[in-house]
N, C-alpha and C positions, 0 to 999 in steps of 0.2 A: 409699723405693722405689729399687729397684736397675736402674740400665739399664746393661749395659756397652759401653763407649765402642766396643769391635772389634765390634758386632754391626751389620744392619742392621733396620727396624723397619717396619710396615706400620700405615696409620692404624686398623686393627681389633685392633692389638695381639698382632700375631704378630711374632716375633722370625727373624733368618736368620742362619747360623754357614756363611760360604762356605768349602771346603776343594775347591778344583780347580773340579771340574764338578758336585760334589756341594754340594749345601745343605741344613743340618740345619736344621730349624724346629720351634719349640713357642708356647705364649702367656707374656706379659711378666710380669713379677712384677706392675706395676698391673693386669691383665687378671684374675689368679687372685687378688690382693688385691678388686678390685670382685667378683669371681663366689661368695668366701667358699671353706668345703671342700669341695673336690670330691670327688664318690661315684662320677663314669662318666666312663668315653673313650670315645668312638667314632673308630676310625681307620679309613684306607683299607688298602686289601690290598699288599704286595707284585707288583710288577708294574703296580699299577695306576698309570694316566696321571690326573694331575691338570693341570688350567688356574688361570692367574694370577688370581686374585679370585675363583675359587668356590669352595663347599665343599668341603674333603675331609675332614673329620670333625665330630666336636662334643662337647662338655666340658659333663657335668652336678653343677650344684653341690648342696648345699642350701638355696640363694636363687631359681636360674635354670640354663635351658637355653641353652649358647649355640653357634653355627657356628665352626667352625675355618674359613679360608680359606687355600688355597693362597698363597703372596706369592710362588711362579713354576712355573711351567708345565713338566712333565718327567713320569718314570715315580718311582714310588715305588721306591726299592732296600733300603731297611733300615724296620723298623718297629720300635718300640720295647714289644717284646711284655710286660715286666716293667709297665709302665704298666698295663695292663688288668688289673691284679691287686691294683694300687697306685698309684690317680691320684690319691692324696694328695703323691706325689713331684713332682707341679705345683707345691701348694702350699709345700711344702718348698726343692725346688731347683727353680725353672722354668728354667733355664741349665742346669742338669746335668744330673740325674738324669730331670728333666721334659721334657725333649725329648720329640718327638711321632713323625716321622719324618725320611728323609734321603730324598732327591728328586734324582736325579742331571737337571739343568737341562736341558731344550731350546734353550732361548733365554737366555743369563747375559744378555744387554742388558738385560733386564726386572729386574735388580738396580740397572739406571738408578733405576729409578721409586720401590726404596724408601726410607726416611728413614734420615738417621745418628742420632747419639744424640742429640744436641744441638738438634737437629728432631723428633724422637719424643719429649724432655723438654719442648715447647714447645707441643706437640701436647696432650700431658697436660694440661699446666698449665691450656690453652682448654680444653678439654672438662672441665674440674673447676668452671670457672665458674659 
C-alpha cells in the first residue's frame, strides 16, 4: 500500500496535494485497493463550491458504490475530465493520473484537521482490524 509521506489524508480515504491555495484531491491507493476496479466517477462541475466532509462526487467499482468527500471547502477550478473516460486510472495511479479534482481553498486552516502519512498509516492499520 502506497501512502506518500508529502500528501495529506482524511479518515474516509481521500488523499490532499496542497500547491498554494489550490488542493488537488482524489482517493488513496487503500481506498481503490478495498473498492476493487473501478467502472464510474462521478465528479462535481467546474465552478462548483464544495464543503469540508460532504460529498462531491462518487467512485463505482465492481464491488461497491461509494461517496467522495470534500477534505476542504472551496470552488472547484480544474476537473479531471480524462478520468470519466478512464477511471481505471484510480486504480492504476491514484496519485497521478487518478486525481479527481483541484479545489482552490476558502479556508486552508481546515488542512489543520487532516492526517499526515504516518497517522493515515495508522488509521489503516485500525480499520483493517
Amino acid at each position: 500500500m502506497n501512502i506518500p509521506a508529502d500528501l495529506k489524508y482524511t479518515k474516509e480515504h481521500e488523499w490532499v496535494k496542497v500547491d498554494g491555495q489550490v488542493a488537488t484531491m482524489g482517493i488513496t491507493d487503500y481506498a481503490q485497493e478495498e473498492l476493487g476496479d473501478i467502472v464510474n466517477v462521478e465528479l462535481p462541475g467546474e465552478g462548483d463550491e464544495v464543503h469540508k466532509d460532504e460529498p462531491l462526487g462518487a467512485v463505482e467499482s465492481v464491488k461497491a458504490s461509494s461517496e467522495v468527500f470534500a477534505p476542504v471547502s472551496g470552488k472547484v477550478v480544474e476537473v479531471n475530465e480524462p478520468l470519466l473516460d478512464t477511471p481505471e486510472n484510480i486504480n492504476e495511479e491514484p496519485y497521478e493520473e487518478g486525481w479527481m479534482v483541484r479545489i482552490e481553498m476558502s479556508n486552508p486552516a481546515e488542512l489543520d484537521s487532516l492526517m499526515d502519512a504516518a497517522a493515515y498509516q495508522k488509521h489503516v492499520q485500525e480499520e483493517s482490524k
